[in-house]
N, C-alpha and C positions, 0 to 999 in steps of 0.2 A: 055609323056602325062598322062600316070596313074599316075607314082610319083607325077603330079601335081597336080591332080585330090588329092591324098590321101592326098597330103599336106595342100589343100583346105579344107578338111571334119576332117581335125583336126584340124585346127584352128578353124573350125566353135563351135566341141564341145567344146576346150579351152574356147572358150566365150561366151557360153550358161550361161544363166543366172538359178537362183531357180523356181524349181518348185510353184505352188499356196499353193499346202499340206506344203511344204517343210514352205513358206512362214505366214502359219498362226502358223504352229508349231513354230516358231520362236517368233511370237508376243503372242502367248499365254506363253513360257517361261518368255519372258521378261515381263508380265501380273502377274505372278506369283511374281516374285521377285521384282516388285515393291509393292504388294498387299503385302509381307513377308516387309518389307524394309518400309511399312507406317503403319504397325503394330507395328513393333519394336521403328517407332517414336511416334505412340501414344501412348503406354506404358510406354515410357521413360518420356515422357511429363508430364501423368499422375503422374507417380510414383517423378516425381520432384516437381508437384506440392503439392504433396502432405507432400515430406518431408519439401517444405518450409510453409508448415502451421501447420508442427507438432514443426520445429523449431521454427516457431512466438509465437506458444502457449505456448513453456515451455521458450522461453525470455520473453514473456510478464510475465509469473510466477513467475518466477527467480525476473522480474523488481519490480513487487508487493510487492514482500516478502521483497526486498532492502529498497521498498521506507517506509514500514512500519515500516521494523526495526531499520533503521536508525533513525525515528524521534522518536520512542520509547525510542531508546538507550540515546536519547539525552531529554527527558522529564522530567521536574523540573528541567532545568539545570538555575541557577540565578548568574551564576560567582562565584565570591571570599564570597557572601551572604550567611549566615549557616541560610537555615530555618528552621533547628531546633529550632530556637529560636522563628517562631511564635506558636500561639496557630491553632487548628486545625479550623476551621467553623463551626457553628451552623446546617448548612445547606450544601446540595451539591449546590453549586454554578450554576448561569444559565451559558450554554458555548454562547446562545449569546448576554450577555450584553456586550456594549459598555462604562460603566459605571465604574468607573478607579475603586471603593470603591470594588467592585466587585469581578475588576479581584487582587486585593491584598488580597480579604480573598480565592481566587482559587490558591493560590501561595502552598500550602498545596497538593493539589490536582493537582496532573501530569497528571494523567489521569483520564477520565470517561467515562466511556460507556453507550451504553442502548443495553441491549439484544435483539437478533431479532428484533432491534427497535421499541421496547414499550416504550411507553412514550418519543418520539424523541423531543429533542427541537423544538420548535416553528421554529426556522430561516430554519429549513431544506428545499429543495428548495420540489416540486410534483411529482419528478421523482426519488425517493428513489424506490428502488425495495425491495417489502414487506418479512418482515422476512428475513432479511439479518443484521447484527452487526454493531452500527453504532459506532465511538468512538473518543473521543477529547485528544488534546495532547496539553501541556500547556509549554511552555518555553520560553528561549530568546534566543539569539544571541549568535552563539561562538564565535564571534569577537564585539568589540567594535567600536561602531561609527565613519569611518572615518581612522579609522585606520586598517596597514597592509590589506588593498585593499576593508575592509570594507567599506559598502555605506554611504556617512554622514547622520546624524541628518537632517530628512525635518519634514518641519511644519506640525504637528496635526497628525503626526504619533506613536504608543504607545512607550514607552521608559521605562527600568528598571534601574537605579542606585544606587547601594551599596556604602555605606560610608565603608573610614576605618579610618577616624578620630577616636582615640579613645572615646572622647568624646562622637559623635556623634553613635557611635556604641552603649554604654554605655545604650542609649534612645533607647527604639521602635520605637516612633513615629519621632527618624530622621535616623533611622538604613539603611532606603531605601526608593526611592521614586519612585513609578510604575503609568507611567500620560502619558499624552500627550503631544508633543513637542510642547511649546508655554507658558506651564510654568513653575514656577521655577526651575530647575535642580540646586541642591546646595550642593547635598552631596561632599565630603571632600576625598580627598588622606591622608594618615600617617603625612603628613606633618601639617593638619589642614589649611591650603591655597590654594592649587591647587584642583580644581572640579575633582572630579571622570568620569571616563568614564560612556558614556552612553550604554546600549544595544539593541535594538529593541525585542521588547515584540510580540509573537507569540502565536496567535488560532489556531490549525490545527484541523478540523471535517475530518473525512474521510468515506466513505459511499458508496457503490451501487448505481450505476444509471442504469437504463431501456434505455438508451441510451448512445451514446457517445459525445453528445453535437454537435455533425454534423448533427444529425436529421433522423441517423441511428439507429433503435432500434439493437442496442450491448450493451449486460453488461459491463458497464465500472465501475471502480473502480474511484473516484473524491474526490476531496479533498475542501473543503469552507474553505479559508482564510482570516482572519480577515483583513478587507480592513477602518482601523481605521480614515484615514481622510474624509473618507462619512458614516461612521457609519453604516456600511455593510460588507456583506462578498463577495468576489469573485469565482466563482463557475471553478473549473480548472480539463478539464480532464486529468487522469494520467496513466492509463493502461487500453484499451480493451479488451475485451473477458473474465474480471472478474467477476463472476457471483454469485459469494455466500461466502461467511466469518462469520467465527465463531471462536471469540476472548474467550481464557481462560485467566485466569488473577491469580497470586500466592498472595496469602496473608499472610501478616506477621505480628502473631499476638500478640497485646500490651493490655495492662490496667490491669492486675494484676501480682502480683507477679512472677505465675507461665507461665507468657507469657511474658515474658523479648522478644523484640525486638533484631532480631541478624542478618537482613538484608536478612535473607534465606524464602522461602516460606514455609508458615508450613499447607498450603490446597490452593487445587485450586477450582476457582469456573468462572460459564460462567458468572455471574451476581452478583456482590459485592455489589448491595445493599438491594438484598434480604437476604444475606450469614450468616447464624448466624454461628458463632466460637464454636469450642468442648472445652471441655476441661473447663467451666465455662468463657473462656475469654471473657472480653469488646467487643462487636461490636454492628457497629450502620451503616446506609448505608454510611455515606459522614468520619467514622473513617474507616470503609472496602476499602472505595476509597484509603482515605488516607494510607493505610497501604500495598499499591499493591506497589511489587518489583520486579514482572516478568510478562511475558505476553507471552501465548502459543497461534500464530496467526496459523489458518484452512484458508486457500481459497483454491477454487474449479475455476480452467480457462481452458475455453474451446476454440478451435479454432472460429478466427470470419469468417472465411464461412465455408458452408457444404461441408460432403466427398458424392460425389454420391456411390452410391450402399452399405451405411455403416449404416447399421442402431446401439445405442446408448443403450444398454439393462443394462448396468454396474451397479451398487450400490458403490457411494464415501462417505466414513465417513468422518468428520470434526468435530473430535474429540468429546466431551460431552455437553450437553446442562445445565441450573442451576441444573434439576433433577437428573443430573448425566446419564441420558439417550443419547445413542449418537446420531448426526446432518447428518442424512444421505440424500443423494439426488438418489432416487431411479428409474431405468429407464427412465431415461428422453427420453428415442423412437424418438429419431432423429436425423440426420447424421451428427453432429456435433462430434468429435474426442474431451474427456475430460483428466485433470490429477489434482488429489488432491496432495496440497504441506503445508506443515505443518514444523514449525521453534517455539523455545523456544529465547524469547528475554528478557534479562536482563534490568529492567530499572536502570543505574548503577547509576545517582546522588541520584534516593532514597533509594537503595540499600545501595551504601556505608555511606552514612550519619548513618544510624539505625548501621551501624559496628562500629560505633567510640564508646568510654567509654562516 
């Protein structure tokens, strides 16, 4: 009967359950290590979001400086056409005439700018963000119309054509013919029978905006392309979070003896057509245009949202302004994460033309 009894009162304690202490020490552990365990995921969260906005901001950079250099590199490109054989312009051309007579005496002129956008051309749209570099790029096509996956020839779009009839080479006035699709396109292949190809003629304005064209005030970087069958330009955003640019530009200088042209920059300057040349050389604003062979581009891109808890105290230079003064952006005091990016770009069709004898 005891045996039984004691076998009884140890099964009982076998399946006694936890005490109440026993039982809140438990869910206060487990209180803890989830409180550890939602800390370690909000910091990981944090800390990823934050490298995907430091990596947006130096891709959007990165893409900036691409899209710049690229259309630089390719500025006063006019195909198999030596324009060394026109004479330079009177004047700097307007960049937004629609006006074929125009854009033929701008064929000279690769590029032009306007410093901290003083004096912007007229077409520029309302939402240029002030004192920022605004600058035009003048070329054609590196493919010809229609060919090798080139887009063909549509009506009332601009179009460049180089003869190489000799004949017609021989003439200025049929050397090449920069119009609109609709009329005569006649210049001549070596053969003096076959039409030369045609190339599509290209405005590029590129500029600061106070927005990104969604109705987000973000610095975007945008681009106005000549949009030649309405006699307008198209307004196209192109990188976010851009917020400031400042263009040097290398000048190469001509007009007297002791300033032989040799394709290399012989001074830089933010603004070529205020720049007068050392050395007694020629210059004038729209021969300073014309004599630019490189291009030292500054942009400043900042993340497009804010870091919480990050305040912004930095100083970014963007290289020198016309006074030779440098373009700095001083504290900007707010939790945006920045990075200044600075690239030297070769404009090579005007470069190597000025190297030939």
């Amino acid at each position: 009967m005891q045996s039984r009894i004691r076998r009884n009162l140890s099964t009982r304690r076998a399946m006694a359950g936890v005490s109440l202490v026993e039982l809140m020490v438990g869910i206060t552990l487990g209180l803890m290590i989830l409180a550890g365990l939602a800390s370690v995921f909000a910091n990981t969260s944090r800390s990823r979001t934050e490298i995907e906005r430091t990596s947006r901001q130096i891709e959007n950079g990165r893409y900036a400086m691409e899209i710049l250099g690229d259309d630089l590199r390719l500025a006063g490109f006019y195909g198999e056409f030596s324009v060394r054989t026109l004479a330079v312009p009177g004047a700097l051309p307007d960049p937004c005439s629609f006006d074929p007579t125009v854009w033929a005496q701008a064929i000279r002129v690769a590029v032009q700018g306007y410093d901290a956008g003083a004096s912007a051309p007229t077409c520029m749209p309302s939402d240029v963000k002030a004192n920022t570099d605004i600058i035009v790029v003048r070329r054609t096509s590196m493919c010809e119309a229609g060919v090798a996956g080139c887009a063909a020839a549509a009506s009332q779009q601009a179009f460049f054509q180089a003869a190489k009839c000799g004949t017609q080479v021989a003439a200025t006035n049929t050397s090449y013919i920069l119009n609109k699709n609709g009329t005569t396109f006649d210049r001549q292949l070596k053969d003096c029978a076959t039409n030369a190809g045609m190339r599509r003629y290209f405005v590029n304005i590129y500029y600061i905006s106070t927005n990104n064209g969604q109705g987000t005030s973000i610095p975007t970087l945008k681009r106005l392309e000549l949009n030649d069958t309405s006699d307008g330009f198209n307004q196209v955003a192109l990188v976010e979070g851009i917020e400031q640019m400042n263009i040097e530009y290398g000048v190469d200088y001509t007009g007297s003896v002791a300033c032989t042209s040799d394709g290399q920059p012989d001074a830089w300057t933010a603004d070529p057509t205020t720049f007068v040349p050392g050395g007694g050389c020629t210059g004038s604003d729209v021969l300073n245009w014309s004599n630019v062979v490189a291009a030292r581009i500054n942009i400043l891109a900042r993340n497009t949202e804010g870091s919480p808890n990050y305040t912004d105290n930095k100083t970014y230079t963007l290289g020198l302004d016309a006074s030779g003064n440098p373009v700095t952006v001083a504290n900007p005091n707010d939790n945006y994460h920045r990075h200044a990016y600075n690239t030297v770009v070769r404009l090579v069709n005007v470069s190597q033309r000025r190297e030939l004898p």
